[in-house]
FIVEXSE-242101 format. One record per residue (C-alpha): x, y, z; residue in three letters. Coordinates in Angstrom, 2 decimals, padded with zeros to 5 digits. Each point is the difference from the previous one (the first is absolute). Example, Ala and Ser with C-alpha at 12.3 -4.5 7.8 and 13.67 -1.06 7.14 Angstrom:
+---------+---------+---------+------+
!      xx !      yy !      zz ! resn !
+---------+---------+---------+------+
!  012.30 ! -004.50 !  007.80 !  Ala !
!  001.37 !  003.44 ! -000.66 !  Ser !
+---------+---------+---------+------+
//
This chain:
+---------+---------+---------+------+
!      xx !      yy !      zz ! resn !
+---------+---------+---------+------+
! -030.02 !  004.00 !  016.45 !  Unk !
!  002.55 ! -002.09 ! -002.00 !  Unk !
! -001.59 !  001.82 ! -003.28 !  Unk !
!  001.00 !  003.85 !  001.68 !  Unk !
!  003.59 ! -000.83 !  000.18 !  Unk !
!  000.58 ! -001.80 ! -003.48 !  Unk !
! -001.82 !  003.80 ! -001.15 !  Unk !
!  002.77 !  001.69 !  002.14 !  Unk !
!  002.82 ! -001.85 ! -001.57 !  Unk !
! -001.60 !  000.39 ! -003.42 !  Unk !
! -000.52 !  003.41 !  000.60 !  Unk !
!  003.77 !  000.79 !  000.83 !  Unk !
!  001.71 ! -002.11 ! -002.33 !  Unk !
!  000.22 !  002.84 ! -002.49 !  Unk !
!  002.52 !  001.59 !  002.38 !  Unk !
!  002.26 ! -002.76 !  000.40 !  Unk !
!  002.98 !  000.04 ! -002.29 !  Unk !
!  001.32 ! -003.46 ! -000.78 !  Unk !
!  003.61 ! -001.12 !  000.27 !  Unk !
!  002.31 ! -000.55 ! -002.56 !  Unk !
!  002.88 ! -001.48 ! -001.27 !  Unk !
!  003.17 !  002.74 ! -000.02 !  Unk !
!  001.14 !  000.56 ! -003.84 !  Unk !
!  003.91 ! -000.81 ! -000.07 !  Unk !
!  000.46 !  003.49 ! -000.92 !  Unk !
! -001.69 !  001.04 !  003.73 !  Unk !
!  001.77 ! -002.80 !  002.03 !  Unk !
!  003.30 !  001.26 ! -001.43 !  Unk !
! -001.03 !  003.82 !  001.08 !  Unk !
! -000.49 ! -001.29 !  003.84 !  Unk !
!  004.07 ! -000.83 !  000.07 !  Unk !
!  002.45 !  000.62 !  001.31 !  Unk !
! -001.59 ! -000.78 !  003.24 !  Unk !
!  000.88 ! -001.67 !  002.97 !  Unk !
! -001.64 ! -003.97 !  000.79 !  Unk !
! -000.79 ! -001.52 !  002.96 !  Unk !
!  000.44 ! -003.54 !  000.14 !  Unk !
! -001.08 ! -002.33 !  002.68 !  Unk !
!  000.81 ! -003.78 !  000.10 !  Unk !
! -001.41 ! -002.52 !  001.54 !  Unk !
!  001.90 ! -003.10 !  000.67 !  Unk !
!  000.15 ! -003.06 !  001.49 !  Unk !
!  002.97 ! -000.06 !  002.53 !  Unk !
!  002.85 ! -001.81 ! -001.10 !  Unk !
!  003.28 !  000.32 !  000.19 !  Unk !
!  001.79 !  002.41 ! -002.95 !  Unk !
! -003.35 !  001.10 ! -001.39 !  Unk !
!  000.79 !  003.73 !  000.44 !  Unk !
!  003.49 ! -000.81 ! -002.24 !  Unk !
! -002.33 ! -001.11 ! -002.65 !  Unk !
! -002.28 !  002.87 !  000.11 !  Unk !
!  003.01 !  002.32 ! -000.57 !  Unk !
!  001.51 ! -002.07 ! -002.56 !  Unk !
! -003.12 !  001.38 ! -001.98 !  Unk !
!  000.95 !  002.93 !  000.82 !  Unk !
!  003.22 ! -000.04 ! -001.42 !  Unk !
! -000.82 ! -002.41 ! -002.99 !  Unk !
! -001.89 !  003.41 ! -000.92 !  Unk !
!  002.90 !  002.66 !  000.39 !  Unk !
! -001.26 !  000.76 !  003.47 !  Unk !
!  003.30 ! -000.53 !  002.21 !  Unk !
! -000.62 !  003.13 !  002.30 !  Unk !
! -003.17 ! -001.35 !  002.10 !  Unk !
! -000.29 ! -003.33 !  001.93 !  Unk !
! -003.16 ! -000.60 !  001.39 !  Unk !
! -000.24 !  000.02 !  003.41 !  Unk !
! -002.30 ! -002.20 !  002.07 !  Unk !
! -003.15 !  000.76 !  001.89 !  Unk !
! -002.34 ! -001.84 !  002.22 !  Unk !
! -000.05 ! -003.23 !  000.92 !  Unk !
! -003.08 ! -002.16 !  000.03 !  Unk !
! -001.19 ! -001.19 !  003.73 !  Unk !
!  000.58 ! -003.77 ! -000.77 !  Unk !
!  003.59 !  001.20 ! -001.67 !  Unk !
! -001.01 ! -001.31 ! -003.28 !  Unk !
!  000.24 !  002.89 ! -001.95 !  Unk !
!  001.45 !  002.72 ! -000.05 !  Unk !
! -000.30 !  003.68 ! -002.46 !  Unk !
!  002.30 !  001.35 ! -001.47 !  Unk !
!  000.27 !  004.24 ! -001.17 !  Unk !
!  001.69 !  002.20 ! -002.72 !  Unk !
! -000.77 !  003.54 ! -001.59 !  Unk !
!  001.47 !  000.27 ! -003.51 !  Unk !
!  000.23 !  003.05 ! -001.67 !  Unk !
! -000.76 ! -001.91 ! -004.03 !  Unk !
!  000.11 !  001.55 ! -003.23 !  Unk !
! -002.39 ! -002.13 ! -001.67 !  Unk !
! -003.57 ! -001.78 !  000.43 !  Unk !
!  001.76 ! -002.75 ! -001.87 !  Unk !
!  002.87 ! -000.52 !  001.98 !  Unk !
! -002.72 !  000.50 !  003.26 !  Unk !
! -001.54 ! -002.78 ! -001.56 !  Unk !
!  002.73 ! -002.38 ! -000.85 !  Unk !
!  000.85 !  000.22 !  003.43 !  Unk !
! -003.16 ! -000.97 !  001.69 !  Unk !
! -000.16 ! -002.86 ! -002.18 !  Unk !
!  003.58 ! -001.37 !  000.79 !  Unk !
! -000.99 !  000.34 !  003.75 !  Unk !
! -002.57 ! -002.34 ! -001.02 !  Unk !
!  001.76 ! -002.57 ! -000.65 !  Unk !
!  002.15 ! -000.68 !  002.58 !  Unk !
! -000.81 ! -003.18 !  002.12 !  Unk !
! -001.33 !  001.28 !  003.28 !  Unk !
! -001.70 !  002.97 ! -001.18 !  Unk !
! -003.57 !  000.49 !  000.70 !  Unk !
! -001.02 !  004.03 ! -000.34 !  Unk !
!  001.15 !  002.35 ! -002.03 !  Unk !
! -001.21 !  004.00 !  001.15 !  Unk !
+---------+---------+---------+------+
//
């Protein structure tokens, strides 16, 4: 039986196109575009001041993100923003600054 379905899969993998890495050239055609970020934090006092200060530190001063749920136990909590960016680069500069704040656990 096992021996049928390993012939299936070998039998279809012709038709599967594999993923691959964007060029720079086709990351950079995708923008403008507008990101959704989602944080996920610990809970602690001032942590949404931080996440903004990212914000800004990028020459984003018209958005603040604004928080979300809460987890049951009140540990965490999320946090939301939609950004229109001009850039993959500058999409990526700011998910890794997220990153590294203290109390961040999840980046979407």
């Amino acid at each position: 039986m096992s021996g049928s379905f390993f012939t299936f899969v070998r039998e279809r993998a012709s038709f599967v196109q594999v993923m691959r890495h964007l060029t720079k050239e086709e990351r950079e055609s995708l923008f403008p575009t507008t990101c959704h970020f989602k944080v996920i934090a610990v809970s602690l006092e001032g942590i949404h001041l931080l996440l903004n200060k990212v914000l800004e530190s990028n020459g984003i001063i018209d958005c603040k993100f604004q928080p979300g749920a809460q987890s049951k136990g009140g540990k965490y909590i999320s946090y939301e923003i939609a950004l229109e960016l001009e850039t993959h680069e500058l999409m990526i500069r700011l998910d890794s600054d997220l990153r590294q704040i203290d109390g961040v656990k999840m980046v979407l």
